[in-house]
C-alpha positions as CSV (number, residue, x, y, z in Angstrom):
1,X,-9.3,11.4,4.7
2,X,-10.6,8.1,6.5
3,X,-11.4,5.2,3.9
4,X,-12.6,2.5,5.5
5,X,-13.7,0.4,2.4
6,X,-13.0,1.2,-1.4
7,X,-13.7,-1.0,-5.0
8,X,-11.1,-3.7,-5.5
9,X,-13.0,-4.1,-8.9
10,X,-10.8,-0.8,-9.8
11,X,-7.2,-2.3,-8.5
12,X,-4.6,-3.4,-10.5
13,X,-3.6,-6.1,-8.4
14,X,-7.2,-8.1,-8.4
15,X,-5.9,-10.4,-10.7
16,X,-2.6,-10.9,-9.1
17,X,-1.5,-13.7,-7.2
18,X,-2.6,-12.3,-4.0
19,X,0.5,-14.7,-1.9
20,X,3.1,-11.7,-3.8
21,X,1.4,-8.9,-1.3
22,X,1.7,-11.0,1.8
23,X,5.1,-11.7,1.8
24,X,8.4,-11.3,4.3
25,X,9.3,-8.0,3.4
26,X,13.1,-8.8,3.3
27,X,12.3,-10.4,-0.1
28,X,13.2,-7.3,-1.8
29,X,12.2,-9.2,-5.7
30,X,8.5,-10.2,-4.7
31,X,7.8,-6.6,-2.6
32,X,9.3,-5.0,-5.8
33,X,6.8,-7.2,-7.9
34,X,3.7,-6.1,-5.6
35,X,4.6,-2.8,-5.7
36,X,4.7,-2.7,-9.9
37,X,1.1,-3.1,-9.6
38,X,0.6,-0.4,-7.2
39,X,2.7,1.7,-9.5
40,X,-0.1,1.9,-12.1
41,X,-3.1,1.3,-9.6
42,X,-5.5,4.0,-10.1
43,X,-6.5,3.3,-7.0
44,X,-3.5,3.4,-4.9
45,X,-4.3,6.4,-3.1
46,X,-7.8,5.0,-1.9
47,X,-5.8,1.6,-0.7
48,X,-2.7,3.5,1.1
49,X,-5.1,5.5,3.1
50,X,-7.1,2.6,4.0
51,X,-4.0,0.5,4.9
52,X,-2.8,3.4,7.1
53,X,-6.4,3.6,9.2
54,X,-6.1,0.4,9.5
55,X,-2.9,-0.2,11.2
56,X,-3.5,-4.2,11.7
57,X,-3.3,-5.1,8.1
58,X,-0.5,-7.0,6.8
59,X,0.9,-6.9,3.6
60,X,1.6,-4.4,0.4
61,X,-1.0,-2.0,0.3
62,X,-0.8,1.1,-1.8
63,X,2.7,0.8,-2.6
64,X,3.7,0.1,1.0
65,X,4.8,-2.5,3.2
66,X,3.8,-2.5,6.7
67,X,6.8,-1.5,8.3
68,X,7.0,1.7,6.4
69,X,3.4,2.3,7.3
70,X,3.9,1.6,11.2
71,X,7.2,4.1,10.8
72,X,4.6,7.2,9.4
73,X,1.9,5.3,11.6
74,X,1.9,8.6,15.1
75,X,3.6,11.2,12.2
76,X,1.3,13.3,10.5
77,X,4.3,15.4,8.3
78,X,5.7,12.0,7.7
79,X,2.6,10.2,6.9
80,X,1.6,13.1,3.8
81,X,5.7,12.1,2.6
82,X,4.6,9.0,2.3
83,X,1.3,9.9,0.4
84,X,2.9,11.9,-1.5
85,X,5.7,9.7,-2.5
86,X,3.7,6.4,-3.7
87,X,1.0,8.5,-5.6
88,X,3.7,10.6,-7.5
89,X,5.0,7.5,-9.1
């Protein structure tokens, strides 16, 4: 599944602060904080498959940072653990 755009108007995080999803991800308290909203996103699948076709964005999207997008990024098996992980929260 390719999403290449998707309805922030449904996210959790639109009214967030959005400086708490573009952070250095060795700040382990704000990435914990961006992902809470991604935890009850109803969108977060929509958002993690976007973030993952579109390797050059930075930031928490759908529950992920992008390191641990670029580690699934050439993996298909690992990329539907991933999936699989941030939408069974």
């Amino acid at each position: 599944m390719e999403i290449t755009e998707f309805n922030i108007d449904d996210a959790a995080c639109k009214t967030a602060d959005p400086e708490i999803f573009f952070v250095d991800t060795n700040n382990k308290d704000i990435v914990a904080t961006a992902k809470s909203y991604c935890g009850i996103c109803p969108i977060v699948l929509q958002c993690l498959t976007y973030a993952l076709s579109n390797p050059e964005e930075h930031g928490i999207w759908g529950g992920t940072t992008m390191p641990e997008r670029l580690r699934v990024r050439n993996n298909p098996r690992a990329r539907k653990e991933l999936i699989i992980s941030v939408t069974a929260k």
